[in-house]
mmCIF file as gemmi writes it, N, C-alpha and C atoms, coordinates in Angstrom:
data_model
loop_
_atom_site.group_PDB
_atom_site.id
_atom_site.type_symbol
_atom_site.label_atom_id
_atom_site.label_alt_id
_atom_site.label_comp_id
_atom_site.label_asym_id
_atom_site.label_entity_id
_atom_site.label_seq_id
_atom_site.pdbx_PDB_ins_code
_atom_site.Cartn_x
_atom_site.Cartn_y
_atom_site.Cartn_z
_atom_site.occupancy
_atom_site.B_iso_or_equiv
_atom_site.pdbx_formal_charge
_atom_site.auth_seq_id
_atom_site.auth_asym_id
_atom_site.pdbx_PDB_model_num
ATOM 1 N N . UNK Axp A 1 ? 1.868 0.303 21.222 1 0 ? 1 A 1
ATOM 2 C CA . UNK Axp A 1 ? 2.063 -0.38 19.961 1 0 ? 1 A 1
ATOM 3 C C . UNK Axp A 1 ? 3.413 -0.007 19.346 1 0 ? 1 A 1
ATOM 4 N N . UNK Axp A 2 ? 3.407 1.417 19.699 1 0 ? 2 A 1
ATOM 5 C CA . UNK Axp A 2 ? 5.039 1.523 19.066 1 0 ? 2 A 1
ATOM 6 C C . UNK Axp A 2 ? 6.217 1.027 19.485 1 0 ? 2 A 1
ATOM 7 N N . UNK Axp A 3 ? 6.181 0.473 21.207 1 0 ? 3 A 1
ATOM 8 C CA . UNK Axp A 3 ? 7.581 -0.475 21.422 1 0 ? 3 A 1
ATOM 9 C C . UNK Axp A 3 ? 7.294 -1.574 21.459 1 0 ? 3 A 1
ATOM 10 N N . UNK Axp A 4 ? 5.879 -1.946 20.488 1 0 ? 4 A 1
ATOM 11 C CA . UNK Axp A 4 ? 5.888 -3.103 19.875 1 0 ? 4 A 1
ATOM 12 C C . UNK Axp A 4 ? 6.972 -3.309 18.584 1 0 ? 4 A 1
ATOM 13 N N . UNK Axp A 5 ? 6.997 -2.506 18.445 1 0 ? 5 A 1
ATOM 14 C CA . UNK Axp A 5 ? 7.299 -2.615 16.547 1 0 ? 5 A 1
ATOM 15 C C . UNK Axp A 5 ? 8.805 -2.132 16.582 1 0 ? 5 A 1
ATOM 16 N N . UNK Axp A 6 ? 9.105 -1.511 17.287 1 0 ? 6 A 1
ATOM 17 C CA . UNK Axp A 6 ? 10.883 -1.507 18.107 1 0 ? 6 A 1
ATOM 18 C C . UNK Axp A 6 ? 10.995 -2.778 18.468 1 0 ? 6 A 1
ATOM 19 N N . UNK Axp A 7 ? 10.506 -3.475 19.406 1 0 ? 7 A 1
ATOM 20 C CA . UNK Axp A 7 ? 10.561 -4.734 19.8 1 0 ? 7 A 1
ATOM 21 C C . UNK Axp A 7 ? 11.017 -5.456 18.845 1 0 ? 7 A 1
ATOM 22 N N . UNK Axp A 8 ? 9.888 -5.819 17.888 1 0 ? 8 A 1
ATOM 23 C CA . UNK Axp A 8 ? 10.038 -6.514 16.876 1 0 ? 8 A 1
ATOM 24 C C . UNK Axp A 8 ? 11.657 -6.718 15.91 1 0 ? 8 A 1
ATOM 25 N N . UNK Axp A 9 ? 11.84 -5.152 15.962 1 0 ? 9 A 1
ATOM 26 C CA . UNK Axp A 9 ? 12.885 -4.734 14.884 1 0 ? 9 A 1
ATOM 27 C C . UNK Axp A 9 ? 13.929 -5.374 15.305 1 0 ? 9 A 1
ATOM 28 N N . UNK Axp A 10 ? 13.801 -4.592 16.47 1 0 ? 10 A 1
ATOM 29 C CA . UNK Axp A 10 ? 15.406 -4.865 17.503 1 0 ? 10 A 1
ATOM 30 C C . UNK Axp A 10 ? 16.033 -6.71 17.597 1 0 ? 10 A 1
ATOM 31 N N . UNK Axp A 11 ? 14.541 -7.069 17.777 1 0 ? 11 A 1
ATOM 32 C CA . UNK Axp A 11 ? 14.432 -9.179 17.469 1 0 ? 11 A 1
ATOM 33 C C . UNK Axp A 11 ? 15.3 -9.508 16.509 1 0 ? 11 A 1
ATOM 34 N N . UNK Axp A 12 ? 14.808 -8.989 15.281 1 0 ? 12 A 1
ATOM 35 C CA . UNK Axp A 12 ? 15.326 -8.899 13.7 1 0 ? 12 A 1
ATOM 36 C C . UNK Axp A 12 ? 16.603 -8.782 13.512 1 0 ? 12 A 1
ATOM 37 N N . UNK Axp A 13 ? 17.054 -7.867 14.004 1 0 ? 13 A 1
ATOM 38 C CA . UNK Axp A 13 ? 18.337 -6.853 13.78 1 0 ? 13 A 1
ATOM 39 C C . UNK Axp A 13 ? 19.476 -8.386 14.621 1 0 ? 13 A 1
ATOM 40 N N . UNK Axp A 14 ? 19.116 -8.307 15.58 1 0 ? 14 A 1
ATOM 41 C CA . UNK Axp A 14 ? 19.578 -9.399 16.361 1 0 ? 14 A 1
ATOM 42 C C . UNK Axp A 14 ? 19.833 -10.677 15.925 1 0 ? 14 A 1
ATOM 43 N N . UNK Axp A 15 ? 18.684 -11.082 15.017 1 0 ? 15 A 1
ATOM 44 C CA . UNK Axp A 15 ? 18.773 -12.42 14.549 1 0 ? 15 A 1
ATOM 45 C C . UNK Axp A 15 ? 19.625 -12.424 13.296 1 0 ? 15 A 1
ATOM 46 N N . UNK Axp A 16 ? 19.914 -11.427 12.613 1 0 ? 16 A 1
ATOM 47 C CA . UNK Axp A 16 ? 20.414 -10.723 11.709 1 0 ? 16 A 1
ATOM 48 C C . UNK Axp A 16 ? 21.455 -11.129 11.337 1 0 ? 16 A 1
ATOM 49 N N . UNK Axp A 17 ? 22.025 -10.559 13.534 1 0 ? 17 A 1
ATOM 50 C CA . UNK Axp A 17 ? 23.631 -10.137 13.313 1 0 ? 17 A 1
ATOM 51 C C . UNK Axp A 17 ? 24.062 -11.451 14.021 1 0 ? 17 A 1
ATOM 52 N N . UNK Axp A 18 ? 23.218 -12.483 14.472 1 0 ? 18 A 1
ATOM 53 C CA . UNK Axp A 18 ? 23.934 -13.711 15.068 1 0 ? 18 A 1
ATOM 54 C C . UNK Axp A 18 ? 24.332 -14.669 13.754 1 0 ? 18 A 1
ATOM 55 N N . UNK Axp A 19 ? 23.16 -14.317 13.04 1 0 ? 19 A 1
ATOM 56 C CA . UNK Axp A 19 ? 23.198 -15.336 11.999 1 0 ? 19 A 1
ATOM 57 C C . UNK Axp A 19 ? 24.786 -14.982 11.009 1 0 ? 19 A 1
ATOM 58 N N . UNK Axp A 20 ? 24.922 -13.706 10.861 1 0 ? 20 A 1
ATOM 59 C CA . UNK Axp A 20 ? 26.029 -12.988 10.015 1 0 ? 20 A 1
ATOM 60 C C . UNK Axp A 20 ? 27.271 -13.84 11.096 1 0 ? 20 A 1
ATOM 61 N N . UNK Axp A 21 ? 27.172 -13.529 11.895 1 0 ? 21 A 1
ATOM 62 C CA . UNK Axp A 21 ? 28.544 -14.139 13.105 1 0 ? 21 A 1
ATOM 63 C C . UNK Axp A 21 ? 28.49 -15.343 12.627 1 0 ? 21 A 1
ATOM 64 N N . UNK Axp A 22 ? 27.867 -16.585 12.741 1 0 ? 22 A 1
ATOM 65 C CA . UNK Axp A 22 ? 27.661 -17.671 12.857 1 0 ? 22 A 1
ATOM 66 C C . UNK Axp A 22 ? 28.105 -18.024 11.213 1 0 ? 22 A 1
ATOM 67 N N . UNK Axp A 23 ? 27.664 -17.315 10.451 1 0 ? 23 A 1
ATOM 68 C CA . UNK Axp A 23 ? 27.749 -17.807 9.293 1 0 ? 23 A 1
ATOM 69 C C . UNK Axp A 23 ? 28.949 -16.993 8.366 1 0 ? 23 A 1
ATOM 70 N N . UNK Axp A 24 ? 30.066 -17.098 8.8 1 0 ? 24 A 1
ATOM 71 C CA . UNK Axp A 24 ? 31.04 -16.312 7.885 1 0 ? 24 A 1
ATOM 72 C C . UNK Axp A 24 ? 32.197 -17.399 7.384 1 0 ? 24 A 1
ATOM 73 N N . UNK Axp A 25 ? 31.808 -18.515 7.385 1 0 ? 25 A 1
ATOM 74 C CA . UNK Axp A 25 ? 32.793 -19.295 6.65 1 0 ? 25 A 1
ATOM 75 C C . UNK Axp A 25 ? 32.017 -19.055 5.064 1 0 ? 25 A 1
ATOM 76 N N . UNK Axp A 26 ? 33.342 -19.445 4.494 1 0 ? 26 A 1
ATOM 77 C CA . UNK Axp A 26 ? 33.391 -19.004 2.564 1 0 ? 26 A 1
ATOM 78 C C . UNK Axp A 26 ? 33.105 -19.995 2.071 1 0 ? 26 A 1
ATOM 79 N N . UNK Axp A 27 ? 32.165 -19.761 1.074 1 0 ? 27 A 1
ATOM 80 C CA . UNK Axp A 27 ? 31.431 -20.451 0.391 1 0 ? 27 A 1
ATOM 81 C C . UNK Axp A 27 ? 31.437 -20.221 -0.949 1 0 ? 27 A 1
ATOM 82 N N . UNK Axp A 28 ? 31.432 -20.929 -1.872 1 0 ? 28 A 1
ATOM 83 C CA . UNK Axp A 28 ? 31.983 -20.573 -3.601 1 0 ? 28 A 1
ATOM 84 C C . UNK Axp A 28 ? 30.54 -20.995 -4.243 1 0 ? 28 A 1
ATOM 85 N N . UNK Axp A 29 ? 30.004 -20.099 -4.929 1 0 ? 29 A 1
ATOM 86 C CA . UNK Axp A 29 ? 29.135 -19.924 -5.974 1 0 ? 29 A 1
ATOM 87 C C . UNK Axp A 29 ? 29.883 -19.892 -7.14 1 0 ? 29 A 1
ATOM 88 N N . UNK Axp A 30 ? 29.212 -20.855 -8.299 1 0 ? 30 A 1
ATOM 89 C CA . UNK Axp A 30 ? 28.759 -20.326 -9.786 1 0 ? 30 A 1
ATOM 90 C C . UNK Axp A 30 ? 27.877 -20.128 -10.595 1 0 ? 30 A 1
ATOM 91 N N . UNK Axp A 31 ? 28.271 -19.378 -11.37 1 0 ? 31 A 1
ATOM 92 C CA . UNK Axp A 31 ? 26.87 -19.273 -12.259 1 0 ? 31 A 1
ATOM 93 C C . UNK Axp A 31 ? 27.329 -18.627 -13.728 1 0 ? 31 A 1
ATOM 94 N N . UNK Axp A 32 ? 27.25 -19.319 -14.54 1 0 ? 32 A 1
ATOM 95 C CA . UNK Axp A 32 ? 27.351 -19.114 -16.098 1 0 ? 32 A 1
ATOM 96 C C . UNK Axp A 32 ? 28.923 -18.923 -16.448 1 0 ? 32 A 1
ATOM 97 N N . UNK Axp A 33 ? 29.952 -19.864 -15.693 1 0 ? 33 A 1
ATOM 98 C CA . UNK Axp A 33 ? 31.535 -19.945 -15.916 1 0 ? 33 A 1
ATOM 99 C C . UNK Axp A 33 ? 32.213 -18.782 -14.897 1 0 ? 33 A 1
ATOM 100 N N . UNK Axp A 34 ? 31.471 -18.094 -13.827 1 0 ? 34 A 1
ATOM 101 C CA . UNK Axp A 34 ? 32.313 -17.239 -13.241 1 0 ? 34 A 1
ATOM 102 C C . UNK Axp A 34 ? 31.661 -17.4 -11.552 1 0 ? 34 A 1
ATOM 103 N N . UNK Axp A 35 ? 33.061 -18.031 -11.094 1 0 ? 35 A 1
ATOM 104 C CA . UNK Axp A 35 ? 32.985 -18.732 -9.681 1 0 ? 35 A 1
ATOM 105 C C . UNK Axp A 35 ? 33.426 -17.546 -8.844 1 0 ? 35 A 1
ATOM 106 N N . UNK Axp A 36 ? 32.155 -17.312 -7.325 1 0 ? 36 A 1
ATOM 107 C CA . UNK Axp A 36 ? 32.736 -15.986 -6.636 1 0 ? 36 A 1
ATOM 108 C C . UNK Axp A 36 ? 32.488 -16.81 -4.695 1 0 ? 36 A 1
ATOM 109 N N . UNK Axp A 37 ? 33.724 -16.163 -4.382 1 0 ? 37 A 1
ATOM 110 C CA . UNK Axp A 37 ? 34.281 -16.863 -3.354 1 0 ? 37 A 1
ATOM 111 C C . UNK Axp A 37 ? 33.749 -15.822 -2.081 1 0 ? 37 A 1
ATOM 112 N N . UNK Axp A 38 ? 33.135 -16.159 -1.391 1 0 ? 38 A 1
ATOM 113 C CA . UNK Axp A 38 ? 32.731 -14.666 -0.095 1 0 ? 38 A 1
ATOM 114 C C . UNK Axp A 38 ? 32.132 -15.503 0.893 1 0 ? 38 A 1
ATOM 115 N N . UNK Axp A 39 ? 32.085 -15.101 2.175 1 0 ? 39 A 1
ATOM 116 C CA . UNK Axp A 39 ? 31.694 -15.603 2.956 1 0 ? 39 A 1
ATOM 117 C C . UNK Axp A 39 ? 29.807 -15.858 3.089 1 0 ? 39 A 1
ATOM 118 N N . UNK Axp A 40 ? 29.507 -16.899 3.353 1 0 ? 40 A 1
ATOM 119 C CA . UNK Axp A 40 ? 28.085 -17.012 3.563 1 0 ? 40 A 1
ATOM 120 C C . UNK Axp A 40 ? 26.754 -15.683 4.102 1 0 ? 40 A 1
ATOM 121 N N . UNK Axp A 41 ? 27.725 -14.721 4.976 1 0 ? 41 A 1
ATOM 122 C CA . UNK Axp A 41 ? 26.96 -14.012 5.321 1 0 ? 41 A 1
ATOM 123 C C . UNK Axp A 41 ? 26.611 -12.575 4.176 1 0 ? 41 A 1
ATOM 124 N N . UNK Axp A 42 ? 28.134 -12.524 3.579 1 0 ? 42 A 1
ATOM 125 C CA . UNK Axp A 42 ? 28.033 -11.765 2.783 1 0 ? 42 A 1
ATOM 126 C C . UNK Axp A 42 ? 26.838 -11.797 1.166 1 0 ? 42 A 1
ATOM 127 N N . UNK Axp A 43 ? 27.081 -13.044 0.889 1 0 ? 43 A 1
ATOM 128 C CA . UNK Axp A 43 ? 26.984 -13.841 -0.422 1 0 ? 43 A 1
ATOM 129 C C . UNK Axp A 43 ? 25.073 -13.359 -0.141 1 0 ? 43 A 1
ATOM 130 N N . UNK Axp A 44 ? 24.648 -14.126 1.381 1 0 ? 44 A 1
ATOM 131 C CA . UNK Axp A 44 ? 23.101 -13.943 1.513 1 0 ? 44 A 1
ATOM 132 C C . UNK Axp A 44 ? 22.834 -11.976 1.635 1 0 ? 44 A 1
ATOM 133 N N . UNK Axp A 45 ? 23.576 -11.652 1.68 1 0 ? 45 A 1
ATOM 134 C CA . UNK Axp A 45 ? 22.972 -10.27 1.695 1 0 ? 45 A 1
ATOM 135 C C . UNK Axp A 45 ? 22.93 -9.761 -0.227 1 0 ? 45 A 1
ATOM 136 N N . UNK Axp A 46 ? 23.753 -10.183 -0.468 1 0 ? 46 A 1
ATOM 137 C CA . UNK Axp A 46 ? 24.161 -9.681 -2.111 1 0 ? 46 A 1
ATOM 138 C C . UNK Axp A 46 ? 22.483 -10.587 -2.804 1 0 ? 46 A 1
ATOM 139 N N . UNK Axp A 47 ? 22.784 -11.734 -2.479 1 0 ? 47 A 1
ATOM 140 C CA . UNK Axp A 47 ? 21.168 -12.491 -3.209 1 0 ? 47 A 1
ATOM 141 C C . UNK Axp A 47 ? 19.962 -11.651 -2.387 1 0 ? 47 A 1
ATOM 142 N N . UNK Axp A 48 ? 20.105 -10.774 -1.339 1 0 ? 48 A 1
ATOM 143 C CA . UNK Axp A 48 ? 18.516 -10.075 -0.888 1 0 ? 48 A 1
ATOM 144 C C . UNK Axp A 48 ? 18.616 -8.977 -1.651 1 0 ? 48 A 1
ATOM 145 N N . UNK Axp A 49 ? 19.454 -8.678 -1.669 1 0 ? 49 A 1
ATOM 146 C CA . UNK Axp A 49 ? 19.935 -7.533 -2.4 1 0 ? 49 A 1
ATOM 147 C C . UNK Axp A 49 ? 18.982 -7.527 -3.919 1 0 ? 49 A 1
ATOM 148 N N . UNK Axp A 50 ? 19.811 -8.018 -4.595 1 0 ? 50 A 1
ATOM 149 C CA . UNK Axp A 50 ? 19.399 -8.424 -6.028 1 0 ? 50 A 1
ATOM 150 C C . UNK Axp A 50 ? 17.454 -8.872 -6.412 1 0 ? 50 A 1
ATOM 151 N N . UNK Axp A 51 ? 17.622 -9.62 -5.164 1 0 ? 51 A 1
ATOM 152 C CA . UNK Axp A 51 ? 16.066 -10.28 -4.993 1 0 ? 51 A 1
ATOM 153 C C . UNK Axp A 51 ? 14.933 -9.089 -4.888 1 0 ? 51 A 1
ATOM 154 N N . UNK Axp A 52 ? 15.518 -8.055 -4.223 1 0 ? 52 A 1
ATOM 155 C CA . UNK Axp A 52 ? 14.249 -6.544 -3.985 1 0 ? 52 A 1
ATOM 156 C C . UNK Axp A 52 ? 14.836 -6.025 -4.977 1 0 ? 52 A 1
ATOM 157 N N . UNK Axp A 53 ? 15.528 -6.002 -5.812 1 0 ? 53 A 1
ATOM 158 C CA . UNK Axp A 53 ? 15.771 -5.306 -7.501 1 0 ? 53 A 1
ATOM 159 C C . UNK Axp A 53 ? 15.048 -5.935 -8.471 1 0 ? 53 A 1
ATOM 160 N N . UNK Axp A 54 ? 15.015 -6.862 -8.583 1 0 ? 54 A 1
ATOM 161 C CA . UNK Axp A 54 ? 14.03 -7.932 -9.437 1 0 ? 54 A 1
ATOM 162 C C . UNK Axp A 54 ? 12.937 -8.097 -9.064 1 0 ? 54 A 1
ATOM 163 N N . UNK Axp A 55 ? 12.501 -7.757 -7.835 1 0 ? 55 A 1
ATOM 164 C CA . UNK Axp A 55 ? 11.375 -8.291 -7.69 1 0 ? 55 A 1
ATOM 165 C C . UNK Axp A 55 ? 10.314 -7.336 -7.562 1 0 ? 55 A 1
ATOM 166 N N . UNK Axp A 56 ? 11 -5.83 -7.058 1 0 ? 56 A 1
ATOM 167 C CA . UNK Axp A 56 ? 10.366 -4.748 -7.179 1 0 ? 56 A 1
ATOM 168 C C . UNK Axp A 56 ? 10.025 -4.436 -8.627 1 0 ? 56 A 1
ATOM 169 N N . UNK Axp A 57 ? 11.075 -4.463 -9.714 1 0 ? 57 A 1
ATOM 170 C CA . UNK Axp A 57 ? 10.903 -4.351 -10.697 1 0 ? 57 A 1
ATOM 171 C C . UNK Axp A 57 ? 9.366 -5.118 -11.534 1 0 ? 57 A 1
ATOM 172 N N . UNK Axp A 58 ? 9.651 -6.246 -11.207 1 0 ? 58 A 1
ATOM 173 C CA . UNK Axp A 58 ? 8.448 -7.476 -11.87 1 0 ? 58 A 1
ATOM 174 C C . UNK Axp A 58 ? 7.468 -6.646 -11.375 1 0 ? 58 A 1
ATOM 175 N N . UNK Axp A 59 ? 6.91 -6.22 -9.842 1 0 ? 59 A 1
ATOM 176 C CA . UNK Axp A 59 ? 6.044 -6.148 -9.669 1 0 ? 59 A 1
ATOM 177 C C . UNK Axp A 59 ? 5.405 -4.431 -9.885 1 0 ? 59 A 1
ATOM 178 N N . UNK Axp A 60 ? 6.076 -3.67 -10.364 1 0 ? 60 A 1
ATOM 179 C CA . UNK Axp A 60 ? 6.236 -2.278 -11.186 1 0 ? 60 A 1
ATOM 180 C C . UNK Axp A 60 ? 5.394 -2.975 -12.161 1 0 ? 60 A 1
ATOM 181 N N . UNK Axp A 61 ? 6.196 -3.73 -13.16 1 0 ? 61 A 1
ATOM 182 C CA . UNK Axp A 61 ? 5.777 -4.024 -14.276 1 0 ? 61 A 1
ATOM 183 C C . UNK Axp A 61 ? 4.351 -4.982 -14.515 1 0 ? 61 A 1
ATOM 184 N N . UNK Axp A 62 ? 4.158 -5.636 -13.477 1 0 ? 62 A 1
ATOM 185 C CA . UNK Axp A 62 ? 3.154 -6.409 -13.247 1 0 ? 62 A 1
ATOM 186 C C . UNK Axp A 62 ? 1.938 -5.241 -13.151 1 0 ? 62 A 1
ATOM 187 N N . UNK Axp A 63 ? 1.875 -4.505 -12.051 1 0 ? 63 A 1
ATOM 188 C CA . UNK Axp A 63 ? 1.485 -3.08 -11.935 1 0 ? 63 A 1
ATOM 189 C C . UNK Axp A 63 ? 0.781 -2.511 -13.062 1 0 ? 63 A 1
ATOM 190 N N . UNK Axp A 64 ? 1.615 -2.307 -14.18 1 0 ? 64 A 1
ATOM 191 C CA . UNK Axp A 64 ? 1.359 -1.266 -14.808 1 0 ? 64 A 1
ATOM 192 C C . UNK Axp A 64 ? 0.881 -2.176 -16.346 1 0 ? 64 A 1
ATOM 193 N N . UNK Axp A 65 ? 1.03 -3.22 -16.343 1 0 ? 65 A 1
ATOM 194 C CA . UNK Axp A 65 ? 0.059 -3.788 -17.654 1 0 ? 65 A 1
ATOM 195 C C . UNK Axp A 65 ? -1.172 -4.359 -17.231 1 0 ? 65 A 1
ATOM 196 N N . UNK Axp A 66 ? -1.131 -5.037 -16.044 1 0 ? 66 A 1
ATOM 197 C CA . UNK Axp A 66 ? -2.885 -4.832 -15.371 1 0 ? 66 A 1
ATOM 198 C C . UNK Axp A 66 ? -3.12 -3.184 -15.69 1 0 ? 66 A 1
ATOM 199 N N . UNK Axp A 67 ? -2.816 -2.198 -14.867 1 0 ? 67 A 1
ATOM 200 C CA . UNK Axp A 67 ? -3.343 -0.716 -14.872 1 0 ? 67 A 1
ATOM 201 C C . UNK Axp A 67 ? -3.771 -0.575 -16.842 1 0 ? 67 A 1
ATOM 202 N N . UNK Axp A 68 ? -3.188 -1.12 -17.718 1 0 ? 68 A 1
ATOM 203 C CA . UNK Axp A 68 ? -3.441 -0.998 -19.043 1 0 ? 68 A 1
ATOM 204 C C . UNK Axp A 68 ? -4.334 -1.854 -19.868 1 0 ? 68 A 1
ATOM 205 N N . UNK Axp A 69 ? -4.416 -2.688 -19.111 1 0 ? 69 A 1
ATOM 206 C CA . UNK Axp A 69 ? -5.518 -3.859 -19.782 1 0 ? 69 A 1
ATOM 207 C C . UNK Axp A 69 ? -6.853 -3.371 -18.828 1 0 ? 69 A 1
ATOM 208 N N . UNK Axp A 70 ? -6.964 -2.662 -18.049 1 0 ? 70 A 1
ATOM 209 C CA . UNK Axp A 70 ? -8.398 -1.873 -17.607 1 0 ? 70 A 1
ATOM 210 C C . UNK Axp A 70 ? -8.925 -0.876 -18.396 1 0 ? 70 A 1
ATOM 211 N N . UNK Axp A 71 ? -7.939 -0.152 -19.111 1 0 ? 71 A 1
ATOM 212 C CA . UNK Axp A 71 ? -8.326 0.89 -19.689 1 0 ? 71 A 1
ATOM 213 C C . UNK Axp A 71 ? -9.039 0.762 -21.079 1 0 ? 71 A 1
C-alpha cells in the first residue's frame, strides 16, 4: 500500500510539472484597479496558495461556532 501512495504522488508531482511547462505563457489579471502580469503557471499556484489560507481559515472558524452553539 505504501508504493501505492508514492505511486500516486509521484503521478501528481508529474502532472504538476507538465502542466507548469506547458503553461508558462503570461497572462494579466485584475482585480479592484491593480493589473498583475505572471505567467499562467505561476498566477495558478499564487490562487492555491491563497485558496488553503481562506479556506482553512473559514473552516477553523466554521469549527469553532458549531463547537459553541453545542455548548
Amino acid at each position: 500500500m505504501r508504493w501505492f501512495h508514492i505511486a500516486i504522488v509521484v503521478l501528481f508531482a508529474g502532472a504538476t510539472l507538465i502542466f507548469a511547462i506547458q503553461n508558462f505563457q503570461s497572462v494579466t489579471m485584475s482585480f479592484l484597479g491593480v493589473s498583475l502580469r505572471l505567467p499562467m503557471a505561476v498566477m495558478a499556484v499564487i490562487v492555491y496558495l491563497l485558496g488553503m489560507a481562506t479556506g482553512g481559515s473559514l473552516w477553523s472558524l466554521l469549527r469553532r461556532s458549531f463547537a459553541g452553539a453545542r455548548l
